[in-house]
C-alpha positions as CSV (number, residue, x, y, z in Angstrom):
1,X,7.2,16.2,-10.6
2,X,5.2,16.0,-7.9
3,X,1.2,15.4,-9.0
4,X,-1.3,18.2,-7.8
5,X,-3.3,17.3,-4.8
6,X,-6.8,16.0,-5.0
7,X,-9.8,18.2,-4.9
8,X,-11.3,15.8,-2.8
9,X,-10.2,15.7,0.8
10,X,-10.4,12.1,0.9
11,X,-8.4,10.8,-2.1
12,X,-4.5,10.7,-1.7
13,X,-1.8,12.8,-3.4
14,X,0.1,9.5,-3.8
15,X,-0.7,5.9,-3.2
16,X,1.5,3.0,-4.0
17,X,1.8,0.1,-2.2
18,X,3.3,-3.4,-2.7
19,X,4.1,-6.7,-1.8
20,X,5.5,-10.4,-3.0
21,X,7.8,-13.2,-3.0
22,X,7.6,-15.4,-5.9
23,X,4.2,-13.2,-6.7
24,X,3.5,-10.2,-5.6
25,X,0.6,-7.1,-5.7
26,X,0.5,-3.6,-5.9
27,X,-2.1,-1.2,-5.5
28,X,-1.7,2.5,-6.4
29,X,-3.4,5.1,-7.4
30,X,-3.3,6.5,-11.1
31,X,-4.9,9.4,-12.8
32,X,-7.9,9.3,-10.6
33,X,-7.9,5.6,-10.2
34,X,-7.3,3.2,-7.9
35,X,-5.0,0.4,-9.8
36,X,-4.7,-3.4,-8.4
37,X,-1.7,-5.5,-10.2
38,X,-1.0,-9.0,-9.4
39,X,2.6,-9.3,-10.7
40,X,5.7,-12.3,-11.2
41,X,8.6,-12.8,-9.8
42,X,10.0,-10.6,-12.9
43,X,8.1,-8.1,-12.2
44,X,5.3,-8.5,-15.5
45,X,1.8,-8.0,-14.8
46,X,-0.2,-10.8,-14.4
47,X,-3.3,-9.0,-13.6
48,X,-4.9,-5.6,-13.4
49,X,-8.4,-3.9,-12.5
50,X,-8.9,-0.3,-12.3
51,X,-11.1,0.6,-9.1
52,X,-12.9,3.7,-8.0
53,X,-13.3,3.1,-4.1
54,X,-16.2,5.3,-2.7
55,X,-15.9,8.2,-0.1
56,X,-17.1,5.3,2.5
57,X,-13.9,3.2,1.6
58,X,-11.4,5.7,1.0
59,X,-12.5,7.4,4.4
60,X,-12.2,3.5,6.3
61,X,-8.7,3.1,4.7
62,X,-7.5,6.5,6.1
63,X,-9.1,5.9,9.7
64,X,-7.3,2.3,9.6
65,X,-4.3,4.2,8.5
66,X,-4.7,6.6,11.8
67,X,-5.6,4.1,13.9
68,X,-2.0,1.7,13.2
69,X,-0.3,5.2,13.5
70,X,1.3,4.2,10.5
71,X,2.6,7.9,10.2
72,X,5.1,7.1,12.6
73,X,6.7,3.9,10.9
74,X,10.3,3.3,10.6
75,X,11.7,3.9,7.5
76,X,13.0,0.4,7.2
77,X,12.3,-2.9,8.8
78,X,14.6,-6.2,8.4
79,X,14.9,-9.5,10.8
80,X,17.5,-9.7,13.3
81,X,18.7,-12.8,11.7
82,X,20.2,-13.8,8.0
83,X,17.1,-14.7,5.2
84,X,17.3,-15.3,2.1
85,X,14.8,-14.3,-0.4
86,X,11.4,-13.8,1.3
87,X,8.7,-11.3,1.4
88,X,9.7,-7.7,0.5
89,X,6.8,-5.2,0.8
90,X,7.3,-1.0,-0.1
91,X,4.6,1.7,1.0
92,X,4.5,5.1,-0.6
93,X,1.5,7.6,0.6
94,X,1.3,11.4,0.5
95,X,-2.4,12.4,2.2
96,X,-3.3,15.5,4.1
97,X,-0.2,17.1,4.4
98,X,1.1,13.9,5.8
99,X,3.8,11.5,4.4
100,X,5.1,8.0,4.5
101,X,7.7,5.7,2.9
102,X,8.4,2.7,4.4
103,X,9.7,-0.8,3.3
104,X,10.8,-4.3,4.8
105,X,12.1,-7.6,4.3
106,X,10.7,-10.5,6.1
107,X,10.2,-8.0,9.0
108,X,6.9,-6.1,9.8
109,X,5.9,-2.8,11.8
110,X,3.0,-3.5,14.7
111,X,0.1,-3.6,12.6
112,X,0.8,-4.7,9.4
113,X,-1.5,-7.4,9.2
114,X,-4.6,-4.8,9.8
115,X,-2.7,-2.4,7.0
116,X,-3.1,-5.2,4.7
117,X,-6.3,-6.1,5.4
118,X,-7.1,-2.3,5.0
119,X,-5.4,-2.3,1.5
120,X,-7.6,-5.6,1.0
121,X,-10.7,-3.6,1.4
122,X,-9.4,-0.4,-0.4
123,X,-9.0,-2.7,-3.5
124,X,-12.9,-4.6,-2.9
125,X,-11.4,-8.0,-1.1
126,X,-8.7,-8.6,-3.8
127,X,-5.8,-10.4,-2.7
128,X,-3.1,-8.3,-1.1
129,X,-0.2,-10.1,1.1
């Protein structure tokens, strides 16, 4: 079931976001909170803060977010060559009508590097990537 939308413009529907190898991170948002994990290989949580990013941040993220187009993202990205293990990363957002689910493997849309320094910020400068 899909959760209801925000009464605030700038908060998302849906937020989820991850990445890792051998570690990995995940930001999302939860019952009117912005949740940062640190996580293992096995997927356990190793860490976890629950955030409450102001209009200022949230509003920064989404203008990042417009600015990479990331709306327009394939739905998958890979290399062109054989890997094996790597970094895996999965994005999930629903925001103003607009939607986007995208993932990779050791491959990255144009960008990425700013969206994760976006996410960084989102989540007040905690590690991300």
């Amino acid at each position: 079931m899909k959760p209801p939308a925000s009464s605030e413009p700038f908060l998302p529907d849906r937020l989820d976001l991850g990445i890792g190898s051998v570690d990995g991170y995940r930001i999302f948002w939860d019952d009117g909170a912005l949740v940062w994990q640190r996580t293992s290989a096995a997927g356990d949580v190793l860490e976890e803060t629950r955030l409450q990013p102001d209009e200022t941040a949230w509003r920064a993220f989404w203008r990042a977010l417009d600015e990479l187009d990331v709306w327009s993202w394939e739905p998958y990205y890979e290399p062109d060559y054989p890997t094996c293990g790597g970094t895996q990363w999965a994005i999930w957002i629903e925001h103003g009508g607009r939607t986007l689910k995208a993932s990779g493997r050791d491959a990255w849309p144009p960008g990425f590097e700013r969206y994760l320094a976006a996410a960084r910020a989102l989540a007040g400068e905690r590690p991300f990537g």
